[in-house]
Structure formats: structure tokens, C-alpha cells
VOGU-3710 file (C-alpha; in Angstrom, 3 decimals, decimal comma):
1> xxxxxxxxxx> -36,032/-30,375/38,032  -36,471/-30,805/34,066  -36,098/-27,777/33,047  -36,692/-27,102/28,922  -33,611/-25,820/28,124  -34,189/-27,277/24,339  -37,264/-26,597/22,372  -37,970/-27,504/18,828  -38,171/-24,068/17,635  -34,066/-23,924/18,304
11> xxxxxxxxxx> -33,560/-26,363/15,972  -31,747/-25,497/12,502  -31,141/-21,944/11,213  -29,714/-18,897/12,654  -29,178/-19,413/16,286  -30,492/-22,641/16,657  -28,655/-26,038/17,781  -28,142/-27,674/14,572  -26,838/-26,728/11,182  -25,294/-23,210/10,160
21> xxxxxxxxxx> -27,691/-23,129/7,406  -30,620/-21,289/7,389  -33,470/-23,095/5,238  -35,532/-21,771/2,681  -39,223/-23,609/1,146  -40,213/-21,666/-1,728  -43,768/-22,488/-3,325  -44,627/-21,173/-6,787  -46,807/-23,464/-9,457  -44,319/-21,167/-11,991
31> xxxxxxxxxx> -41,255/-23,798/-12,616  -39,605/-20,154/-13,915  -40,406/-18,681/-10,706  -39,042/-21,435/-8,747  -36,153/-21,704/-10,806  -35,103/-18,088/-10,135  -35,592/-18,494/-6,563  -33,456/-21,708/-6,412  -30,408/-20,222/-8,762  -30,415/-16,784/-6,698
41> xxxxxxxxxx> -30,776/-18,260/-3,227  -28,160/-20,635/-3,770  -25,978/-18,094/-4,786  -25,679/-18,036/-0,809  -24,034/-20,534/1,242  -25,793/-19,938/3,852  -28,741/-21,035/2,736  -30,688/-24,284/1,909  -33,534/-23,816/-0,559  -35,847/-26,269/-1,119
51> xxxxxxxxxx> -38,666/-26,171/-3,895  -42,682/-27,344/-3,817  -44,714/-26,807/-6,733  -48,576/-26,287/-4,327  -49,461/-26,131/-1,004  -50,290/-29,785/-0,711  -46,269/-30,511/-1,980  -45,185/-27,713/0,591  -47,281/-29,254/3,736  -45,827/-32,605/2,888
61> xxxxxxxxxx> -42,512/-31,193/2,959  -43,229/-28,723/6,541  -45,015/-31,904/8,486  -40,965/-34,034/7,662  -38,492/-30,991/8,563  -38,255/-27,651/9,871  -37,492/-24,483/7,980  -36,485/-20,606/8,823  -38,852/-18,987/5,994  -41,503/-19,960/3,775
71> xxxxxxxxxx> -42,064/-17,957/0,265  -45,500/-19,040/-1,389  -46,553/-17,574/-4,341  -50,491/-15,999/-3,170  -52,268/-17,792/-6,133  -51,910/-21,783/-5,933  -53,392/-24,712/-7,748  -55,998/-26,093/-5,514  -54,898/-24,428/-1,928  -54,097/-20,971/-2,135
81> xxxxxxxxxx> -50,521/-19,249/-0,397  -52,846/-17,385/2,235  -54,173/-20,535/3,413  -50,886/-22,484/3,153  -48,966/-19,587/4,986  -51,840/-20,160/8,025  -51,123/-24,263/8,506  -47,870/-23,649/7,939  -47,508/-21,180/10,755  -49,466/-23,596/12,940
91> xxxxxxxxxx> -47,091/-26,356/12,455  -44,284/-24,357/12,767  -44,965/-21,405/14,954  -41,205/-19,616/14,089  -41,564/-20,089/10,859  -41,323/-16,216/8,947  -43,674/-16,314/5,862  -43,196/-14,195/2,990  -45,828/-13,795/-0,062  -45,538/-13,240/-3,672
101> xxxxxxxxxx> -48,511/-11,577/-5,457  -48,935/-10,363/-8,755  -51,111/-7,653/-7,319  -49,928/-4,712/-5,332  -53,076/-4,483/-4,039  -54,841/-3,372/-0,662  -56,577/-6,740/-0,160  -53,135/-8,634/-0,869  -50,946/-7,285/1,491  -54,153/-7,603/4,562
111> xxxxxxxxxx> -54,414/-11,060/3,193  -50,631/-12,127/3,556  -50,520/-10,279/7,146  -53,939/-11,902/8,313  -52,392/-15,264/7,440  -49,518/-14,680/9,163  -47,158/-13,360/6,705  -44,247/-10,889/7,646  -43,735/-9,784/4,315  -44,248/-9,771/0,745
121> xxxxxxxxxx> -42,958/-9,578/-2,897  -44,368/-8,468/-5,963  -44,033/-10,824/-8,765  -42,514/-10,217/-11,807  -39,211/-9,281/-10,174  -38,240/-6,204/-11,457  -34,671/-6,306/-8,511  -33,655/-9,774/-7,710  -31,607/-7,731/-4,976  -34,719/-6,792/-3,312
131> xxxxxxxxxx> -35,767/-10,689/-3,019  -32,731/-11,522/-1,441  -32,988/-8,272/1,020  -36,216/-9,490/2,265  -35,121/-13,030/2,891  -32,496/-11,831/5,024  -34,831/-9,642/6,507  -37,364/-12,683/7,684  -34,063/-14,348/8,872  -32,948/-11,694/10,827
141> xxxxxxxxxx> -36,539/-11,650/12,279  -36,226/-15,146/13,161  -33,094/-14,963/14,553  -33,588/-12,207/16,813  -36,607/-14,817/18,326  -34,683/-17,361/18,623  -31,779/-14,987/20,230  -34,463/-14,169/22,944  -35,060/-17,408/23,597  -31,296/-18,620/23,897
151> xxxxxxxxxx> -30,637/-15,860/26,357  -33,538/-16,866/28,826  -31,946/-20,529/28,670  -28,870/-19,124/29,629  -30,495/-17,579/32,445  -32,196/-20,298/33,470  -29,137/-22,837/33,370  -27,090/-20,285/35,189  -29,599/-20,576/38,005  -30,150/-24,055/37,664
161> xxxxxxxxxx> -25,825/-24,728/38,330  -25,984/-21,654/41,132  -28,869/-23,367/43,059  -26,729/-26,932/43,252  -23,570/-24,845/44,081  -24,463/-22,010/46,230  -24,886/-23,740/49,453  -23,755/-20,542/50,688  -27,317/-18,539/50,174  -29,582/-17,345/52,235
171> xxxxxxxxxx> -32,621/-20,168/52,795  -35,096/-16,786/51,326  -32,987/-16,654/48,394  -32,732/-20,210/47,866  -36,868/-20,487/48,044  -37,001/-17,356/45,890  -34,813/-18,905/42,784  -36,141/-22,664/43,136  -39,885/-21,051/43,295  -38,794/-18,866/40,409
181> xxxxxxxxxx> -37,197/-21,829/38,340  -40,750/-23,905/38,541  -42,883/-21,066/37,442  -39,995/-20,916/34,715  -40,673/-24,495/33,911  -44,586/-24,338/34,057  -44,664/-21,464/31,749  -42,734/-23,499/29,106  -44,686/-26,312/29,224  -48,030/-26,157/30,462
191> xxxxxxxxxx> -50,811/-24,633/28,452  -50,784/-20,419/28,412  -53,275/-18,721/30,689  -54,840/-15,420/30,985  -57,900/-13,262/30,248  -58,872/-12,808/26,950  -61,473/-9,706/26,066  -63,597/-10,050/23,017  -64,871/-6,755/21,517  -68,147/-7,390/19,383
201> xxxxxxxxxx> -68,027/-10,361/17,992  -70,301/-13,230/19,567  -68,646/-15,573/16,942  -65,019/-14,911/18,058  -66,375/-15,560/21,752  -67,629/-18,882/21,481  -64,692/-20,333/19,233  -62,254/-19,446/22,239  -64,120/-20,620/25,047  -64,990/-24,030/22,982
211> xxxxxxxxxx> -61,080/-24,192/22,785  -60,396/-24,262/26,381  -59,225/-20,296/26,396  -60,995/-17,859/29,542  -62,567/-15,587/26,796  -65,071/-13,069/28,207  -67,205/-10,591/26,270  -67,229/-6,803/27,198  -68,247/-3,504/25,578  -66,015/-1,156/24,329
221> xxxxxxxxxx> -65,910/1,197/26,758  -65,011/-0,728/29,658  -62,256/0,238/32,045  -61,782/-3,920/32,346  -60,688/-3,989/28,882  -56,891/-3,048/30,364  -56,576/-5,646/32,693  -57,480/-8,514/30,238  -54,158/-10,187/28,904  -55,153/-10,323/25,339
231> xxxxxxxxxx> -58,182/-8,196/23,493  -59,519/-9,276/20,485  -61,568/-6,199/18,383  -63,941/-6,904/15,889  -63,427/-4,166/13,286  -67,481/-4,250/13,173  -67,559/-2,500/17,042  -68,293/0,602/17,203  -64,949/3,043/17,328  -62,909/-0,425/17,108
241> xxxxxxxxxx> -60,302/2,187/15,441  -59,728/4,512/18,346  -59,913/1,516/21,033  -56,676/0,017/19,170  -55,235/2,736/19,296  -55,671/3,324/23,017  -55,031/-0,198/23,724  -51,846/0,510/21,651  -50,101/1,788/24,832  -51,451/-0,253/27,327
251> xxxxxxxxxx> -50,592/-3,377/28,506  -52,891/-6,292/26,659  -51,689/-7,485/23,168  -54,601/-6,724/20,411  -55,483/-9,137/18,155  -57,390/-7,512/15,352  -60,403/-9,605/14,191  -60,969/-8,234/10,311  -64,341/-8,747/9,181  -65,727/-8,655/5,266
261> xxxxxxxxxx> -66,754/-4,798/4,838  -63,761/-3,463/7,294  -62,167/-0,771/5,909  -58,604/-1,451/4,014  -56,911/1,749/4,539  -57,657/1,172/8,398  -56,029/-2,255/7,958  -53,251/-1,182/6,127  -52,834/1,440/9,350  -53,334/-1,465/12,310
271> xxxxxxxxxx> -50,389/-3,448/10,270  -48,176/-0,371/10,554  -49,109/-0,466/14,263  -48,072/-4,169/14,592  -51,275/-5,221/15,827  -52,109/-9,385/15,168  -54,260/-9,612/12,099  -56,804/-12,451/11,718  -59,197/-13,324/9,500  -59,220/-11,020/6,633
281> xxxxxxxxxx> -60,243/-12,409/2,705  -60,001/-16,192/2,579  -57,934/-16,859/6,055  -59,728/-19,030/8,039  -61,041/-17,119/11,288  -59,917/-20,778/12,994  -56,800/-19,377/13,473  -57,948/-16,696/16,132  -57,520/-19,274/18,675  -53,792/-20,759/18,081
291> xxxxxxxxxx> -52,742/-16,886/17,321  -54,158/-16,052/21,070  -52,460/-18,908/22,537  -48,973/-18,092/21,150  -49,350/-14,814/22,487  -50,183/-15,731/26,090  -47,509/-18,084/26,209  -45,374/-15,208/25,231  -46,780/-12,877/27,777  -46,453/-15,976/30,613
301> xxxxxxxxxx> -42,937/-16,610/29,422  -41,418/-12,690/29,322  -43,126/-12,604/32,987  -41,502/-15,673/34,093  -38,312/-14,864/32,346  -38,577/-11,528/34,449  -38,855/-12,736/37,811  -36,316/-15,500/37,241  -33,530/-12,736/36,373  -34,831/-11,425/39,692
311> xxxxxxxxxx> -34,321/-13,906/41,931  -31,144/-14,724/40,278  -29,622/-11,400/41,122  -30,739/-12,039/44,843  -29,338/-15,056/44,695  -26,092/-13,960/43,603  -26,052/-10,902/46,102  -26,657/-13,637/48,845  -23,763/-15,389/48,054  -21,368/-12,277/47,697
321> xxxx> -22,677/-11,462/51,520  -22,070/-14,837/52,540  -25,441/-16,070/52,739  -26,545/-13,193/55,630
//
């Protein structure tokens, strides 16, 4: 069975497969900016920074090699660090994105989270300390992913080398793990499925189901709403505020669809609740679909993950009883 054992996202940086050194693209139009950035970056030697001078430079450089964390200055020649932040994320899915704005402003820090930002960093830099805190911060970020990931591999090699060895299971257990191992495999490599729930926006609905995704519309207020795998609220629905917050400890992940007039002090609340923002200022809402996908696959791979584990310890207390 082919199991994927290796995936391209643990490649390079902390965790991953290949080099100890955790890379760094910084984007700033500012040759001062990016000449800070280089000279206190470098300062570490764990790190590989490399410099892009737009967004045009920086997708160039993201389409040829992978990086850990991208730092784009918000306000580009030609396009801008929100949008750059968005294609970058969809070439590189693990990729942490940090912003730099010269604003401190409401409608900054949505934008940079819509986009797909984890952070941000106001620009002048008053602390240089603080811009080095906050790249280790998306690196620690990134490697706790990838840490995940590497310890469901394990798993799943462990059972792989039990299943050849342990002639001495029970047939049940032996069905169990190599029924357990497939679902493993599909989840890694087919496409993610799954309901999704859209709350109120028509728009939203039609993009996912021209995508290929099992979107369905439903009202607010229906009970359906928690057995969907994935909701996505248009902050235009009625109460969309107190159904994120009820969805908050339930089991679908919310993806929060930010229209024009939403309010920013509610957005500035759903980030502190960790809900998926999309399509907020001049983020393309085209990213709704790739940001549900990633997020079933997640879901699909945690449950498959799960009931591997499972049938591994079965497996393993078949063998200790001799296969009886």
C-alpha cells in the first residue's frame, strides 16, 4: 500500500526533512526596510532570509522554493501585501504570513487576517526585538503543524511495519488496521469531503458548488447547521454574531464570510475567537473555496488519524494475547 508518509509541506524548516534552516521571504518596496530585515534576521543562524522588492518579485521567488514565513509590507507597487499574502498561501498552504502596515488601524489588521495572515507589524520599528519575537512566533506556529503531521506518520509507519510483522493478530484486528490504513491513505490524497452550510450569502453558495464542494444553503436557525462539517456566515445574516458564537462550541469549523459594511469591532472579536476570515477590504472572496477545502481535509485527516491510533492499539493488544 503507498502510503504518504512524505508530503511537500515537510520539506525545509523546523521539523521538516531537509535543511535545519528555517526560511524567511521578506517583501518591502523600502530597500531600508528590507535592509533592516536582512541585517537583523541574519543575525540568526537559523535562519535564511531572502529579499523581493513587490509581489510580482515575491511570487516568482514562492512558485521556485518553499519557505516557513512570508513578511510583506501591506502597501506594494502594483499588487498589494493582502493580495500577495492570499496566492501565496494558496501555493504554499503552511506558509505563516506576517504583515507590515504603517497603520494600526481596524481595517489593517481584518485585512492581513482575511488574507490569511497570522500576524502583523507596525512599521516604523520602534523594537527590532519585537520583529524578531514575532518571527519566531510564526515559526513556532509552523512547527507545531508540521509536528502534528510527523507524529501521524509515525503512527501510520508503525502500523504499516506491525501489519507485515504481526502474523500473530487476530484476522478482526488485522481487517481493522489494514481498513484503517486505506481510509488513512484516501484522506491524504483524495480530494476533502463533507457538508458545507452557507449562512446568507447566495454568492458564497454558488462559488462552492461551481468548485466541486457539497455546499447547501440554510437559514440561521436551523438545528442542521451542527451537523454540517464546515459553516460559512455571511456577516450580512441576521444575528450572524450570536450564531458564531454558538457554533463556537460545536463541532463544524466557521469560516467567517466579511462583507463591505460588517462591523470592525465584531471582526476584530471573531479573530480573537480564531474563526477563518475571508474576504474582508481588497481580499479576493475567491479564496472562500481553497480556505474550505484545507479545512475539510483537516477535519478528514484528524478523523482518520483517530481511528488509525485505534485500530493500532487493538492491534497491538491482539498480539500481546497471542492473536485470541
Amino acid at each position: 500500500m503507498d502510503l504518504p508518509f512524505e508530503t511537500d509541506e515537510s520539506s525545509g524548516g523546523e521539523g521538516g526533512g531537509g535543511t535545519l534552516a528555517s526560511t524567511v521571504l521578506v517583501v518591502d518596496d523600502e530597500p531600508v526596510v528590507r535592509d533592516v530585515c536582512a541585517r537583523l534576521l541574519a543575525r540568526e543562524p537559523d535562519l535564511v532570509v531572502t529579499l523581493a522588492e513587490d509581489a510580482e518579485q515575491a511570487l516568482m521567488l514562492l512558485d521556485s522554493q518553499r519557505f516557513d514565513v512570508l513578511i510583506t509590507d501591506k502597501n506594494l507597487p502594483g499588487m498589494g501585501g493582502v493580495e500577495l499574502i492570499a496566492e501565496a498561501r494558496a501555493r504554499q498552504p503552511s506558509l505563516e504570513a506576517v504583515m507590515i502596515t504603517g497603520y494600526s488601524s481596524s481595517e489593517s489588521v481584518i485585512a492581513a487576517f482575511a488574507a490569511g495572515a497570522s500576524d502583523y507589524i507596525l512599521k516604523p520599528f520602534e523594537d527590532l526585538r519585537l520583529v524578531r519575537a514575532k518571527v519566531r512566533a510564526a515559526l513556532e506556529r509552523r512547527a507545531g503543524r508540521v509536528k502534528g503531521r510527523e507524529q501521524a506518520r509515525r503512527v501510520a509507519r508503525e502500523a504499516a511495519e506491525l501489519l507485515q510483522a504481526g502474523e500473530q493478530a487476530s484476522p478482526q484486528a488485522r481487517q481493522q488496521m489494514e481498513s484503517q490504513l486505506r481510509a488513512y491513505e484516501l484522506a491524504s490524497r483524495m480530494s476533502p469531503g463533507g457538508q458545507v452550510a452557507v449562512v446568507g450569502s447566495t454568492e458564497a453558495l454558488r462559488t462552492l458548488l461551481e468548485e466541486g464542494l457539497e455546499a447547501v444553503a440554510l437559514p440561521p436557525d436551523s438545528p442542521a447547521l451542527l451537523g454540517a462539517a464546515v459553516v460559512v456566515l455571511e456577516t450580512g445574516a441576521p444575528d450572524w454574531w450570536d450564531i458564531a458564537e454558538r457554533l463556537q462550541t460545536a463541532s463544524p469549523d466557521v469560516v467567517l464570510l466579511a462583507g463591505p459594511h460588517a462591523d470592525l469591532a465584531d471582526l476584530l472579536d471573531a479573530i480573537t475567537l480564531r474563526l477563518e476570515l475571508v474576504g474582508f477590504g481588497s481580499s479576493s472572496p475567491r479564496a472562500l473555496p481553497e480556505r474550505v477545502r484545507m479545512l475539510l481535509m483537516r477535519r478528514n485527516l484528524q478523523r482518520a488519524q483517530t481511528n488509525l491510533a485505534s485500530a493500532l492499539m487493538a492491534f497491538r493488544e491482539s498480539l500481546a494475547r497471542g492473536g485470541a
